[in-house]
FIKOL-965772 format. One line per 3 residues: number of its first residue (from 1); their letters; for each residue y, z, x of C-alpha. Coordinates in nm, 3 decimals. Example, Ala and Ser with C-alpha at 12.3 -4.5 7.8 and 13.67 -1.06 7.14 Angstrom:
1	AS	-0.450,0.780,1.230 ~ -0.106,0.714,1.367 .
***
This chain:
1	XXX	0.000,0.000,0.000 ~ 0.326,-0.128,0.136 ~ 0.697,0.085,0.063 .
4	XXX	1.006,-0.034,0.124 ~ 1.188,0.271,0.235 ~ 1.464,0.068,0.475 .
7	XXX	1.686,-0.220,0.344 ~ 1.426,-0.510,0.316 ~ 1.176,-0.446,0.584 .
10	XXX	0.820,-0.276,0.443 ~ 0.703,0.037,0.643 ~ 0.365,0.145,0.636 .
13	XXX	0.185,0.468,0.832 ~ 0.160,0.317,1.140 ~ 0.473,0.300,1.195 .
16	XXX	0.549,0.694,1.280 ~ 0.230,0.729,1.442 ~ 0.397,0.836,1.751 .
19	XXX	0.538,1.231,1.759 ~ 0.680,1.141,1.439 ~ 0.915,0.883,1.541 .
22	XXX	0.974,0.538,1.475 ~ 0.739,0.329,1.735 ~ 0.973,0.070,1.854 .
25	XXX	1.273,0.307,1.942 ~ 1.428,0.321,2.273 ~ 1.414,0.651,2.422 .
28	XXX	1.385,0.726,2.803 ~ 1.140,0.996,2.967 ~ 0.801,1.030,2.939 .
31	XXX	0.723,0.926,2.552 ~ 0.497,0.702,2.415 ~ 0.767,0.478,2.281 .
34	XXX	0.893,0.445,2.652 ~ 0.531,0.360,2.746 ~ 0.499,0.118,2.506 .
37	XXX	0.832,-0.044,2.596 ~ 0.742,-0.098,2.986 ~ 0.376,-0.217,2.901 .
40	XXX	0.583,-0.505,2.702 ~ 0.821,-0.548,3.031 ~ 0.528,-0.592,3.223 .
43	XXX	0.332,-0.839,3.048 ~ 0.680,-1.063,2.992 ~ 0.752,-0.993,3.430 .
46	XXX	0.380,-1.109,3.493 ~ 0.387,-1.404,3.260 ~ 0.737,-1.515,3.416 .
49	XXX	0.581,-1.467,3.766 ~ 0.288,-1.711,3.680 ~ 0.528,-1.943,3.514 .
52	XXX	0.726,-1.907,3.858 ~ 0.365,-1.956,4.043 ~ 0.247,-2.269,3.842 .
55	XXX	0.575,-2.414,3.893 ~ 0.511,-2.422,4.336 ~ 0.787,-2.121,4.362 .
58	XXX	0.495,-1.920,4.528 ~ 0.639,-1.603,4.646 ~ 0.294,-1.445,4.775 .
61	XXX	0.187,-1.769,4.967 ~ 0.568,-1.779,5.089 ~ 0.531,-1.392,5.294 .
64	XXX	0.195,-1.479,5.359 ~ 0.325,-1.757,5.528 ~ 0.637,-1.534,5.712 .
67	XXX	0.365,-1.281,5.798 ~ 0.105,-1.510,5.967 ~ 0.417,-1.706,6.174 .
70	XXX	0.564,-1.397,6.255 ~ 0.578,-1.375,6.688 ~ 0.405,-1.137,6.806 .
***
């Protein structure tokens, strides 16, 4: 069963699952809203990095490179 409780977007049980607060708020520290926010940042970062990858910007095989031709 779906309420409307704000304006015109439905809320359902899931959605204050988390300590009692809304799931996609912003708040800093150690909260599971926080968590869920950098898992999202990550997974956008490491899909732009393999965008970045397929494209020949290799960054990896570019220090490899700087490492191996380093003088010794």
């Amino acid at each position: 069963m779906v309420k409307s409780t704000k304006g015109n977007y439905p809320t359902d049980a899931t959605e204050k699952a988390y300590n009692g607060s809304d799931r996609n708020a912003v708040k800093f520290g150690f909260t599971p809203q926080s968590e869920l926010w950098q898992g999202r940042l990550a997974m956008i970062g490491f899909v732009a990095y393999l965008l970045w990858d397929f494209n020949g910007y290799s960054v990896m095989r570019d220090l490899f490179h700087l490492v191996s031709s380093a003088p010794r």
